[in-house]
C-alpha positions as CSV (number, residue, x, y, z in Angstrom):
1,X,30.4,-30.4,40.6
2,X,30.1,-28.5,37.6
3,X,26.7,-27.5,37.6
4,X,27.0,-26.7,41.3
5,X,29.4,-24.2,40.8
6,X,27.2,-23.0,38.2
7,X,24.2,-22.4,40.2
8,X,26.3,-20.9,43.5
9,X,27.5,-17.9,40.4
10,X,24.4,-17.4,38.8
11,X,22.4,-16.5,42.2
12,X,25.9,-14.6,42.9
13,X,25.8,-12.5,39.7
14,X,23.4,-11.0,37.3
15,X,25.7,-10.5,34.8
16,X,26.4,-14.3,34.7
17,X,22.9,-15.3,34.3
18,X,22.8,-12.5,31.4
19,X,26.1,-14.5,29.8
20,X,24.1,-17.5,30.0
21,X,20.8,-16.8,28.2
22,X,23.2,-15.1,26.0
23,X,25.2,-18.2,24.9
24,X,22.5,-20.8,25.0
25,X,20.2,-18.4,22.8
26,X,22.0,-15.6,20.7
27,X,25.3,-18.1,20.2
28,X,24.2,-18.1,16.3
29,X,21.6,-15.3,15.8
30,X,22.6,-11.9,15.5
31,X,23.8,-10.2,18.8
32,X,23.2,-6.0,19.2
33,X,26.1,-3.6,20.3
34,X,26.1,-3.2,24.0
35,X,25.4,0.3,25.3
36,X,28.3,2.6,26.7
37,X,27.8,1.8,30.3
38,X,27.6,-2.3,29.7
39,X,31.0,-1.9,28.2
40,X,32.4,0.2,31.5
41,X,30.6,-1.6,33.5
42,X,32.7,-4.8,31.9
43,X,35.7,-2.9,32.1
44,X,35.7,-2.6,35.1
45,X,34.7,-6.0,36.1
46,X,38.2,-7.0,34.2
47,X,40.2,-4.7,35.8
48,X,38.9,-6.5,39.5
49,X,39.5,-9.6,37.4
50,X,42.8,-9.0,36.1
51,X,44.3,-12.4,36.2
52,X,42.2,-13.4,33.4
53,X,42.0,-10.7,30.6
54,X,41.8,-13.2,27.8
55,X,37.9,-14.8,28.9
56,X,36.6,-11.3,30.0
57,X,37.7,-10.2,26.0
58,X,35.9,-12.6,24.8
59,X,33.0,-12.2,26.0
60,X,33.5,-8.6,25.5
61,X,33.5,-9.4,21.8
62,X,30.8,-11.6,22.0
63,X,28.8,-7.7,23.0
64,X,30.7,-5.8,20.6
65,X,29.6,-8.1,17.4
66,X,26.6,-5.6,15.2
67,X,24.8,-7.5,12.4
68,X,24.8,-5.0,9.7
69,X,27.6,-3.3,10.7
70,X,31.4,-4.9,10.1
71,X,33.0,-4.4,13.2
72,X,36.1,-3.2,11.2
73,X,34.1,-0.2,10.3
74,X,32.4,0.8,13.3
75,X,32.3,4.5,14.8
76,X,31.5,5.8,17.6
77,X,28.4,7.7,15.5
78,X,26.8,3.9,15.1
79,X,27.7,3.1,18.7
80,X,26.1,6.0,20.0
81,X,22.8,5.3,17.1
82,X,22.2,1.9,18.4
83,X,22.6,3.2,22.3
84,X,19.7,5.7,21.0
85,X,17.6,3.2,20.2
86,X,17.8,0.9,22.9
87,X,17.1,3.7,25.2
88,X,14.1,4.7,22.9
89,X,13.0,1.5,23.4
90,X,13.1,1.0,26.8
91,X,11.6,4.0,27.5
92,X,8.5,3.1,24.9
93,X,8.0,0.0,26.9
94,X,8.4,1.7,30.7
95,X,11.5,0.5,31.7
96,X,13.0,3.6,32.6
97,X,10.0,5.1,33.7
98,X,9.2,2.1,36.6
99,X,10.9,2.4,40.0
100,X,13.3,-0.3,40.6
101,X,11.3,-3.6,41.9
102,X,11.9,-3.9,45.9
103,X,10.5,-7.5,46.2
104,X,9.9,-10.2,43.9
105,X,6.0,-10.2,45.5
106,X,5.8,-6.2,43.7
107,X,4.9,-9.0,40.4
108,X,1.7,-9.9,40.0
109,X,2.1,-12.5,37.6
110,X,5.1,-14.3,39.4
111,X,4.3,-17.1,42.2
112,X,6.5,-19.1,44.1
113,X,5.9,-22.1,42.2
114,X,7.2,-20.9,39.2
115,X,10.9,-22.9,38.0
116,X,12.6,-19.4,37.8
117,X,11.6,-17.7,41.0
118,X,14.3,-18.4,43.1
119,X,16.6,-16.5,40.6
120,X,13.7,-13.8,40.2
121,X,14.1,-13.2,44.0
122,X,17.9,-13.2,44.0
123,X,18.2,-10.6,41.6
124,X,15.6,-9.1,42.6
125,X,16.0,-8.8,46.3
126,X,19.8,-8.9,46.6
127,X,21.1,-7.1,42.8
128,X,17.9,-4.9,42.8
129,X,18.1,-5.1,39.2
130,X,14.9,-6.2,37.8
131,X,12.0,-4.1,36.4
132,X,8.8,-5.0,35.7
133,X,5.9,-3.6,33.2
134,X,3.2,-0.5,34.3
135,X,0.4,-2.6,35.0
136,X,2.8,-4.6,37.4
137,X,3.9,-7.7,35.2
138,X,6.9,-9.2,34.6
139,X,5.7,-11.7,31.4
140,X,7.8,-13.9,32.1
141,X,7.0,-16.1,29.0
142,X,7.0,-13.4,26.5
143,X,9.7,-14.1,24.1
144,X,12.9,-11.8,25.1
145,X,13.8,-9.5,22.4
146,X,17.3,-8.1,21.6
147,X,16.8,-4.5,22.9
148,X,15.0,-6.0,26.3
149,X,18.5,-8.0,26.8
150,X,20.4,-5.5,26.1
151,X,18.2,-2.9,28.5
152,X,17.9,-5.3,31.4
153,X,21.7,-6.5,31.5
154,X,23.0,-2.7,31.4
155,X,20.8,-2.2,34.4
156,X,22.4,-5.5,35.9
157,X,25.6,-4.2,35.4
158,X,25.7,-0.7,36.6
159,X,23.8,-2.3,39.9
160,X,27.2,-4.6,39.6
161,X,29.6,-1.5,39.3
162,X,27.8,0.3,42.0
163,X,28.3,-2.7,44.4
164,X,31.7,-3.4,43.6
165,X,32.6,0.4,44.0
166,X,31.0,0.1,47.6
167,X,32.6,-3.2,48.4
168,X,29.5,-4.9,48.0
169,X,31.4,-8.0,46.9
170,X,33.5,-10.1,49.0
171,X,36.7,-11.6,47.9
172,X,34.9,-14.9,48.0
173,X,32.5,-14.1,45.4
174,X,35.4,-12.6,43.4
175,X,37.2,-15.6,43.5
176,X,34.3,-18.1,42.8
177,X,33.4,-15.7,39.4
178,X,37.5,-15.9,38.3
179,X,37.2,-20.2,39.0
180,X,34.1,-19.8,36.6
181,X,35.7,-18.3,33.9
182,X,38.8,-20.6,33.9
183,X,36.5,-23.6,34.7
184,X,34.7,-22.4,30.6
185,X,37.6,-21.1,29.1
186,X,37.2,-23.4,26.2
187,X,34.0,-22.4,25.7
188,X,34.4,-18.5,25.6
189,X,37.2,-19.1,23.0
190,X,34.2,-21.5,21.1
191,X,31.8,-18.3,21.3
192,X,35.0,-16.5,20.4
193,X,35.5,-17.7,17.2
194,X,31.8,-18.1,16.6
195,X,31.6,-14.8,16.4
196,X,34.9,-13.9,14.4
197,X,33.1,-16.0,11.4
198,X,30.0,-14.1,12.2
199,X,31.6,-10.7,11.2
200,X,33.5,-12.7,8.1
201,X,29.9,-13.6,6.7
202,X,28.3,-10.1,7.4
203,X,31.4,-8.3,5.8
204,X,30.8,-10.7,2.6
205,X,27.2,-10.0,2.3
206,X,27.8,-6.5,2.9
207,X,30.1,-6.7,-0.3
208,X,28.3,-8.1,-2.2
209,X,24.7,-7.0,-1.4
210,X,22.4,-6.0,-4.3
211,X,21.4,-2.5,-2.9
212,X,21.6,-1.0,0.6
213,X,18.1,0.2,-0.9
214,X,16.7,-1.6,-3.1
215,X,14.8,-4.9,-2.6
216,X,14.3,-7.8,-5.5
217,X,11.5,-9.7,-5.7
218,X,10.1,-11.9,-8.0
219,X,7.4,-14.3,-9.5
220,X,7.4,-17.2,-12.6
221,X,4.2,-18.5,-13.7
222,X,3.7,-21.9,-15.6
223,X,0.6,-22.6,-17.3
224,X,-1.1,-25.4,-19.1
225,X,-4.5,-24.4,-20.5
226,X,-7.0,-25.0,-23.4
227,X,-10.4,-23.5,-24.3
228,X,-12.7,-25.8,-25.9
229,X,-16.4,-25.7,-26.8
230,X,-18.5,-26.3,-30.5
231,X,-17.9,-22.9,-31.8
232,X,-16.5,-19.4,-31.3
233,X,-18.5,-16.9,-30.2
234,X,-20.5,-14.7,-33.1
235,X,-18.7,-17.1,-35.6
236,X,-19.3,-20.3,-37.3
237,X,-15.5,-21.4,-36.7
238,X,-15.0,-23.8,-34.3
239,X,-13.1,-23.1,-31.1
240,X,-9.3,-23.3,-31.5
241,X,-8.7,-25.5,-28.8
242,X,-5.2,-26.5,-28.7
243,X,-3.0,-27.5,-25.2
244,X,-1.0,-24.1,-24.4
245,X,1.8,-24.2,-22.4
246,X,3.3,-20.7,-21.8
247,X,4.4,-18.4,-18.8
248,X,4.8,-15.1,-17.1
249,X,7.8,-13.7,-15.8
250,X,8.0,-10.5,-13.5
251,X,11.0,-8.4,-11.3
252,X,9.7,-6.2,-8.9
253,X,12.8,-3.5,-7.3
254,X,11.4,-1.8,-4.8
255,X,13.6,1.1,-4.2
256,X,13.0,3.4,-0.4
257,X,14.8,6.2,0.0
258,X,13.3,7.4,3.0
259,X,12.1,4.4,4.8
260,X,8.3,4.7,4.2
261,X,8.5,5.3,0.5
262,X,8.3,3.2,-2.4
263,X,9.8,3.4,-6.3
264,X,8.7,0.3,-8.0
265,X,10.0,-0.6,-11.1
266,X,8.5,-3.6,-12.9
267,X,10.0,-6.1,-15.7
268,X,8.0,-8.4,-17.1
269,X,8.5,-10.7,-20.2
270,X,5.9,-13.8,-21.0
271,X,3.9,-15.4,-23.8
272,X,0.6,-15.9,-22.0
273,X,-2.1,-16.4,-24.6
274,X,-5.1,-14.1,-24.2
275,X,-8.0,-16.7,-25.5
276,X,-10.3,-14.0,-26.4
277,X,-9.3,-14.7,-30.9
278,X,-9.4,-18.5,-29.9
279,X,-13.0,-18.3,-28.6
280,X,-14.3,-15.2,-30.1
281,X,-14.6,-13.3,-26.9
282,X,-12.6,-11.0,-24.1
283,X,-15.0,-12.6,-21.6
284,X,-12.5,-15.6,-21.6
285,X,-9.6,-13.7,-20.9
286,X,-7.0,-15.1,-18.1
287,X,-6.3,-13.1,-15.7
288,X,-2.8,-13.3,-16.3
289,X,-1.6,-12.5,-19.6
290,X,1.5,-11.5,-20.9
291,X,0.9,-11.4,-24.9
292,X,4.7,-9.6,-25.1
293,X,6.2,-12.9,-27.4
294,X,8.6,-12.9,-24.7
295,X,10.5,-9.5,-25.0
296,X,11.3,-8.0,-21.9
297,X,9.3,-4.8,-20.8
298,X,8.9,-2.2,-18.1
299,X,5.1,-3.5,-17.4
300,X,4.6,-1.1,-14.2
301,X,6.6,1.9,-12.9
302,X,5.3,4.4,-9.9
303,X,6.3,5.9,-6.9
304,X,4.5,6.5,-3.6
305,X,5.5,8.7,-0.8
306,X,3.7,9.6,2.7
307,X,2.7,13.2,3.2
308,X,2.1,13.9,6.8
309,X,0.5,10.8,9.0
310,X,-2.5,10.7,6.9
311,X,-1.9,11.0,3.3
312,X,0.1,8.8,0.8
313,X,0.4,10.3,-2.8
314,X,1.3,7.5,-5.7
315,X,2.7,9.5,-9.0
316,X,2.4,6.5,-11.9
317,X,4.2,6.7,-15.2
318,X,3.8,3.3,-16.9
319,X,1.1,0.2,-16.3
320,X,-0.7,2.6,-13.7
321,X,-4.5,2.4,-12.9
322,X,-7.0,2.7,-9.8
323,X,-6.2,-0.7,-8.6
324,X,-2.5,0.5,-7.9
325,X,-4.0,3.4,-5.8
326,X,-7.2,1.7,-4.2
327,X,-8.6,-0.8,-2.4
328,X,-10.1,-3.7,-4.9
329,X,-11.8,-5.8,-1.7
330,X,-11.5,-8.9,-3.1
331,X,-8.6,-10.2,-1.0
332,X,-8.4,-13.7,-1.9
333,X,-8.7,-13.2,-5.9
334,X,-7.4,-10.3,-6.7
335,X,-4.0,-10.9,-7.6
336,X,-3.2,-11.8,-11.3
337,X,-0.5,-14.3,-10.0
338,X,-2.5,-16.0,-7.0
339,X,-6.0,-14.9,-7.7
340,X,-8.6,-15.6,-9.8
341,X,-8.1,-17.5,-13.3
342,X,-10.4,-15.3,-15.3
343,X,-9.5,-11.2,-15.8
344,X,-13.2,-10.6,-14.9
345,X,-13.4,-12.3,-11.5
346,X,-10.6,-10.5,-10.3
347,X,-11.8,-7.0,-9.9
348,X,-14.9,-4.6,-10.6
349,X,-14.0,-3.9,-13.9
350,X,-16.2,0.0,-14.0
351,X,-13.9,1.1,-11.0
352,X,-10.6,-0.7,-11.6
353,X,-9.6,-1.2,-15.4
354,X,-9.6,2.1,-17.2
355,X,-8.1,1.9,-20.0
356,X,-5.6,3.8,-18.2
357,X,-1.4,4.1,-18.2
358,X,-0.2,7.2,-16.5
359,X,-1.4,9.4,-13.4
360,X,-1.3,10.6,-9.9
361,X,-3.5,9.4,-6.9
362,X,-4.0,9.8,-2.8
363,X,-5.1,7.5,0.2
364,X,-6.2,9.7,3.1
365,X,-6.8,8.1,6.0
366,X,-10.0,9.8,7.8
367,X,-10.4,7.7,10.9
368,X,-9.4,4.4,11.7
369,X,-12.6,2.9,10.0
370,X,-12.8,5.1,7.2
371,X,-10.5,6.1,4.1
372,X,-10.7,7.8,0.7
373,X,-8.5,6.8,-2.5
374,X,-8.6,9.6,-5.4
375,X,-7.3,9.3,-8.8
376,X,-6.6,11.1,-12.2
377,X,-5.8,8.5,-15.0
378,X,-4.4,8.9,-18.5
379,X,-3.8,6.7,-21.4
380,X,-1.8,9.0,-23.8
381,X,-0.2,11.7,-21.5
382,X,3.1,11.0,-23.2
383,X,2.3,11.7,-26.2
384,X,1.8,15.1,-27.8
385,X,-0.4,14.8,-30.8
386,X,-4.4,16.2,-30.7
387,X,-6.6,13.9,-28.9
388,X,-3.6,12.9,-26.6
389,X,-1.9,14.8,-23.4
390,X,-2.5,15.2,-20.2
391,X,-5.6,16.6,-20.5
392,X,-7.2,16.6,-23.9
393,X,-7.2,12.8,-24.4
394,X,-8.7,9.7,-22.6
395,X,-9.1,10.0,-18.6
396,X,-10.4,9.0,-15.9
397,X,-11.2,10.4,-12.3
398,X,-12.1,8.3,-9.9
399,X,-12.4,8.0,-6.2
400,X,-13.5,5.2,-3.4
401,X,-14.5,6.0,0.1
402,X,-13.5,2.6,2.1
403,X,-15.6,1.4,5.3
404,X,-14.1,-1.1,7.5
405,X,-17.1,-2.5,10.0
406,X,-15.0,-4.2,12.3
407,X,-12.3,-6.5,11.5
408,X,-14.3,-9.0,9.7
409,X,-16.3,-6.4,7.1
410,X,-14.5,-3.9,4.3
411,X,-16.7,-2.1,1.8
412,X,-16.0,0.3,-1.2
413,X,-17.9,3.2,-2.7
414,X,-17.0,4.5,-5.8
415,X,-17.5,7.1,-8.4
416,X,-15.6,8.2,-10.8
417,X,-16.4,10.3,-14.7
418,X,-14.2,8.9,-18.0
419,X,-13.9,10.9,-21.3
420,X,-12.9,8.6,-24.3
421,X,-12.1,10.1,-27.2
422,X,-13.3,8.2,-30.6
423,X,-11.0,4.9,-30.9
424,X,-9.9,5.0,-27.2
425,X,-13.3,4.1,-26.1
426,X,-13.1,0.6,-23.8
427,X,-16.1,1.3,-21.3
428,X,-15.7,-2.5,-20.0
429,X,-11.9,-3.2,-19.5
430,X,-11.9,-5.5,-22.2
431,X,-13.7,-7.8,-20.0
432,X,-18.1,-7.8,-21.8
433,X,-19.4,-7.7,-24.8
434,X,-18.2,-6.1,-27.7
435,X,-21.2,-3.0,-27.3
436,X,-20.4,-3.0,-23.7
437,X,-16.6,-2.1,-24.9
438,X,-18.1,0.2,-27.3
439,X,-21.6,1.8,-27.3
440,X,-22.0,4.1,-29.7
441,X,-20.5,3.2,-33.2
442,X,-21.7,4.4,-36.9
443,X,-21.0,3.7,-40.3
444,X,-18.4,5.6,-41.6
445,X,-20.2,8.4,-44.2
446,X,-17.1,7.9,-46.6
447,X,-16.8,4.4,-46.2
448,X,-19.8,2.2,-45.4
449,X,-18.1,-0.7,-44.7
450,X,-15.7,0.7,-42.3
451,X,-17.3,1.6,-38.7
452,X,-16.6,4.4,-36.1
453,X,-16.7,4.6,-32.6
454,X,-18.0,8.5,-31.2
455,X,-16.2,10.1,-28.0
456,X,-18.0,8.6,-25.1
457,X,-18.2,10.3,-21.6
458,X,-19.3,8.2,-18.6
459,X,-19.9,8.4,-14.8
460,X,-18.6,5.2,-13.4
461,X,-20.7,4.0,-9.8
462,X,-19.1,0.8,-8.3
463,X,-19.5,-0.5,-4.7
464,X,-17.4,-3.7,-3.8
465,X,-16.7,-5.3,-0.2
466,X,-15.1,-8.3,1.4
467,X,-16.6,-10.0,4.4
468,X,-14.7,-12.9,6.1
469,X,-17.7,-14.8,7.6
470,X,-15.3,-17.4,10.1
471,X,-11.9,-17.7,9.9
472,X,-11.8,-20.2,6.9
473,X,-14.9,-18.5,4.4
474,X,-14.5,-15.4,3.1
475,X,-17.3,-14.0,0.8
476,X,-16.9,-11.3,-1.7
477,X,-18.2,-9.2,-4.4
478,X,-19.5,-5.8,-6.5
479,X,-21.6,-4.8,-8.3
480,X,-20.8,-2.1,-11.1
481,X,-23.4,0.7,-13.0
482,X,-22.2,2.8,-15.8
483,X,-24.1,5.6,-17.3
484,X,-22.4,6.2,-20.9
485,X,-23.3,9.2,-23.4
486,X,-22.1,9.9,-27.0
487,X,-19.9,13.1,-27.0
488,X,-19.5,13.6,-31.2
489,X,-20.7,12.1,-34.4
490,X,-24.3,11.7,-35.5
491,X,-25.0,9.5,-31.8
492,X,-24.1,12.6,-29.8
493,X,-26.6,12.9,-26.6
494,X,-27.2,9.3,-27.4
495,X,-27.1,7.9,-23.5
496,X,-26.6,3.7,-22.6
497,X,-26.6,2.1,-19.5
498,X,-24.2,-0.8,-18.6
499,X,-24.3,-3.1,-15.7
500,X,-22.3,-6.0,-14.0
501,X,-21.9,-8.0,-10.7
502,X,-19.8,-10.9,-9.2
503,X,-20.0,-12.7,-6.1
504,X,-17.8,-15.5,-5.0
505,X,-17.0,-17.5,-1.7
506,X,-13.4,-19.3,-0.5
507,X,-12.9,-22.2,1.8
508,X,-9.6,-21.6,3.2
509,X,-7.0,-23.9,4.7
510,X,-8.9,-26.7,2.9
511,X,-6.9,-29.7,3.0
512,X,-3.8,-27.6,4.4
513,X,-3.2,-24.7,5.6
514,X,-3.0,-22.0,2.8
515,X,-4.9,-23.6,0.4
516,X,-8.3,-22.1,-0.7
517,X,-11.0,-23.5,-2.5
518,X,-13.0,-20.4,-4.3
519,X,-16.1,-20.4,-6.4
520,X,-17.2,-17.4,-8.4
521,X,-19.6,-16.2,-10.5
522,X,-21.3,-13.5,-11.8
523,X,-22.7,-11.2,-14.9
524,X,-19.6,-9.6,-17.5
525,X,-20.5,-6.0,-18.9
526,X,-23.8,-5.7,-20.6
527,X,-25.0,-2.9,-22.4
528,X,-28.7,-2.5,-22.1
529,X,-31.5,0.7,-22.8
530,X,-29.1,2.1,-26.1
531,X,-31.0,5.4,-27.3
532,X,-31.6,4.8,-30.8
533,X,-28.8,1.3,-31.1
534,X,-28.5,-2.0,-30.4
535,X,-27.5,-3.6,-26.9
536,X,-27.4,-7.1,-25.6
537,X,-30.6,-8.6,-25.5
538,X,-29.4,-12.1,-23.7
539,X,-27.6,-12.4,-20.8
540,X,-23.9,-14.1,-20.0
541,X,-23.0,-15.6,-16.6
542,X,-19.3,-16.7,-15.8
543,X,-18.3,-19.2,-13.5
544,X,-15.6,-20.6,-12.2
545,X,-14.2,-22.8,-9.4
546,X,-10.7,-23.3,-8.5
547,X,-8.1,-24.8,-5.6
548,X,-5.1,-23.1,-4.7
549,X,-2.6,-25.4,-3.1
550,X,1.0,-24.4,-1.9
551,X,3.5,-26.9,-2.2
552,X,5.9,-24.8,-0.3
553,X,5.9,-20.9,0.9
554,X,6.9,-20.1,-2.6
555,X,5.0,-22.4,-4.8
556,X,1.7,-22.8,-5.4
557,X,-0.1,-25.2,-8.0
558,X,-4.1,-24.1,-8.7
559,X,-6.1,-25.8,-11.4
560,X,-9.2,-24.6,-11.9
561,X,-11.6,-24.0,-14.8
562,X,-14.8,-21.6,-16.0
563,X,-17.4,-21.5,-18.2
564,X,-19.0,-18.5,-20.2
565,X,-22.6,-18.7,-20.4
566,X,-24.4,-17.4,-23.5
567,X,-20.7,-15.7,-24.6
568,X,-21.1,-11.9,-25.7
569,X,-24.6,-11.9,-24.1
570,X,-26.1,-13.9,-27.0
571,X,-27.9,-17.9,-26.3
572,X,-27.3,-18.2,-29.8
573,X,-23.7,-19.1,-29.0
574,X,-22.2,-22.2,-27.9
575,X,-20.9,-22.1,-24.3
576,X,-17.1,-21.9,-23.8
577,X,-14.8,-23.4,-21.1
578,X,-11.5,-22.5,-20.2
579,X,-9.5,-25.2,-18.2
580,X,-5.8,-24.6,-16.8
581,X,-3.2,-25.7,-14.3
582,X,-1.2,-22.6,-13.1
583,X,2.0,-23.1,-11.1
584,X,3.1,-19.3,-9.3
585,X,7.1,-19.8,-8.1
586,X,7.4,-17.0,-5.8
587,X,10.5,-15.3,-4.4
């Protein structure tokens, strides 16, 4: 009996079948504000109602409950902010730009067989309070959002108004709409209360919130590791090879004062070893060190901002470099926390590791295809003294014009020109040989057995891309080419070429979706043609494989291990393997 009277309102009223999706769908999710004409619309419809205030309250609470907003607090400014927006968004998806549908036949993508089409053509033909799309749709299985609701029943309602005002409801269909709402008084009082604790829990979050504008994030790393091999590289001692346990700590807040800007400040504390005194070379470097012995430090600090539609500028004042302003295109191994084990395999290290700490950069978007990132990069603009500043010590200017072929191809062109002045020089990102690091050094005249390194210039070429071959492989890779000169001391004009590539491939959703499985290899910093010097006669090759697996959203365990070939570029030395478990808690 229940269910018949049910069925007789809902074909009798819009509004009804509005209540209904409401309750059985919104009853614990946030529900919007209603717009200024649902609530005269339901003021109305209690005033013909009169002999039941108490249900029609309710359910006008039920539309008066905001989510961010505690209802004690609310103004008529927010009221008329969220009507704004609902109107903004109607109009964006043609809602008030559509005539009012006629016949339920005026949809193209409604038949007569489907469940709903009855109601369709009730409220339709006898309401006239449905809309459809421009291209003649009604999408009937697209999931409803709040704004839609919201649109749709104010339309419902004012067509309600309108008809009551003409008499276009009978006492009959007054009377069956007051036997409904006694029939479910117990559950509007339900709803009710539902929503009183509603506003109780938003009012306590809003009380105790971090920041209305400021978001934390976070992410822990454990690792067990150990190098081992027969001897360190350019050394006699054997490799220290020793199970390390240690881990990484950082706190991202990511402060937005304007909605599309970004202030990031970064802690970070950890007591990651590096591996390069253990083995006797920076090529075995993790890619996710945190030497600091566990104190607590500000490990990365910038702020971005959008200038017009087509240019972001980044202003960075501690742990700043090009990969905080460009593209890297390595998408699956580029982050020290997810990405690739080694410090090498994670980036190009001629375009994106610069030695560098402070400096300003741009993304200007060209077309939808093509983009260009511009830096200027420091390492000593803080400090004062000769050799230092903004301008008369070590920096870098680099830039990358970025290709996207499609959805499935991304490439990078860079160039860039560094100035190191004498003990600043690191030409390879700590990440090749000791000569790639530093080309040109000399015996000190007033000490032999002390060595110097002369100012170095260089023009950095790198060109890196990303290209995901089917759904689940995704290749990637660079190749680097630096063209180094001696700036003082008895090398000056001395020139030195240095070269490197990578390549590597991932399998993802291996085994479950989310995991990869990656392999990479490819050729650390060499120096080679040294006017007048030595360079690195041999050749090193690093590999490495590894499997990240995600026990939940915010864990994920990858073991993995590599091997340096010929460490240093010298097959005199023994080869040296890294293996590790690494365990990244996000949040």
């Amino acid at each position: 009996m229940k269910s018949t009277l049910v069925w007789k309102t809902l074909q009798l009223s819009p509004a009804l079948l509005g209540l209904s999706l409401f309750v059985t769908s919104n009853a614990d999710a946030e529900i919007p504000n209603p717009t200024a004409s649902t609530r005269e619309s339901t003021v109305e419809l209690n005033h013909q109602l009169s002999e039941t205030p108490v249900e029609i309250n309710s359910l006008q609470i039920a539309s008066d409950v905001s989510p961010t907003v505690n209802s004690t607090n609310t103004t008529a400014d927010s009221n008329r902010e969220l009507l704004d927006q609902i109107q903004r968004y109607s109009s964006e998806n043609g809602i008030e730009s559509l005539d009012q549908v006629t016949s339920v036949g005026q949809l193209r993508d409604v038949s007569p067989g489907d469940w709903a089409y009855e109601a369709l053509r009730s409220l339709v033909e006898r309401y006239g309070c449905i809309a459809g799309y421009p291209d003649g749709t009604y999408r009937g299985n697209r999931a409803l959002t709040r704004y839609e609701f919201a649109a749709g029943l104010n339309a419902c309602l004012n067509q309600i108004e309108r008809l009551i005002g003409t008499g276009g409801f009978d006492e009959t269909e007054l009377e069956t709409l007051r036997r409904l709402i006694q029939e479910f008084e117990a559950e509007l009082a339900t709803l009710g209360a539902r929503v009183d604790n509603l506003e109780g829990r938003v009012a306590f979050l809003e009380d105790n919130q971090f920041s209305t504008t400021t978001k934390l994030n976070g992410e822990v790393i454990f690792n067990l590791a150990s190098a081992f091999g027969d001897e360190k590289a350019d050394s006699d001692e054997d490799v220290d090879d020793n199970l390390t346990f240690s881990h990484r700590t950082r706190l991202n807040f990511d402060t937005s004062f304007m909605g599309e800007d970004r202030l990031r400040v970064r802690l970070q504390a950890g007591n990651t070893p590096e591996f390069d005194v253990a083995t006797g070379t920076e090529m075995a470097r993790q890619g996710f060190e945190a030497a600091s012995d566990n104190d607590v430090e500000i490990n990365d600090l910038y702020y971005r901002f959008p200038l017009g539609d087509k240019i972001r500028l980044l202003v960075g004042a501690n742990g700043f470099d090009f990969n905080d302003i460009a593209e890297i295109h390595n998408p699956i191994l580029e982050s020290s926390g997810t990405g690739a084990l080694n410090r090498f395999n994670r980036r190009n290290p001629f375009v994106f590791r610069n030695n560098a700490e402070q400096g300003v950069g741009a993304n200007i978007q060209l077309s939808d295809s093509l983009s260009l990132d511009l830096g200027y990069l420091t390492g000593e603009s803080n400090s004062p003294l000769d050799k230092d500043g903004v301008f008369d010590g070590d920096f870098t200017a680099m830039s990358q014009l970025n290709l996207a072929l499609g959805e499935k191809i991304d490439l990078g062109f860079a160039f860039g020109y560094s100035y190191y002045p004498g003990e600043d020089v690191n030409l390879s990102g700590s990440t090749g040989s000791p000569r790639a690091k530093r080309p040109f050094q000399f015996p000190n005249p007033n000490n032999p057995d002390e060595t110097l390194t002369a100012a170095t210039s260089a023009l950095r070429f790198g060109i890196q891309g990303s290209w995901r071959l089917t759904p689940t492989i995704n290749l990637a890779g660079w190749g680097g080419y630096i063209d180094a000169e001696a700036e003082s001391g008895p090398l000056e004009d001395n020139n030195a070429d240095l070269w490197t590539w990578v390549a590597n491939v991932s399998f993802l959703d291996l085994g479950k979706e989310g995991a990869a499985l990656s392999i990479m290899g490819g050729m650390p910093p060499k120096l080679t043609n040294v006017d007048g010097g030595d360079e690195d006669e041999d050749t090193s090759f690093l590999i490495e494989a590894q499997y990240q697996y995600p026990i939940t959203d915010n864990i994920l365990i990858t073991p993995g291990a590599y091997v340096i070939l010929n460490p240093n570029h010298d097959d005199g030395n023994d080869d040296i393997w890294v293996g590790t478990i690494r365990t990244t808690f996000s949040f």
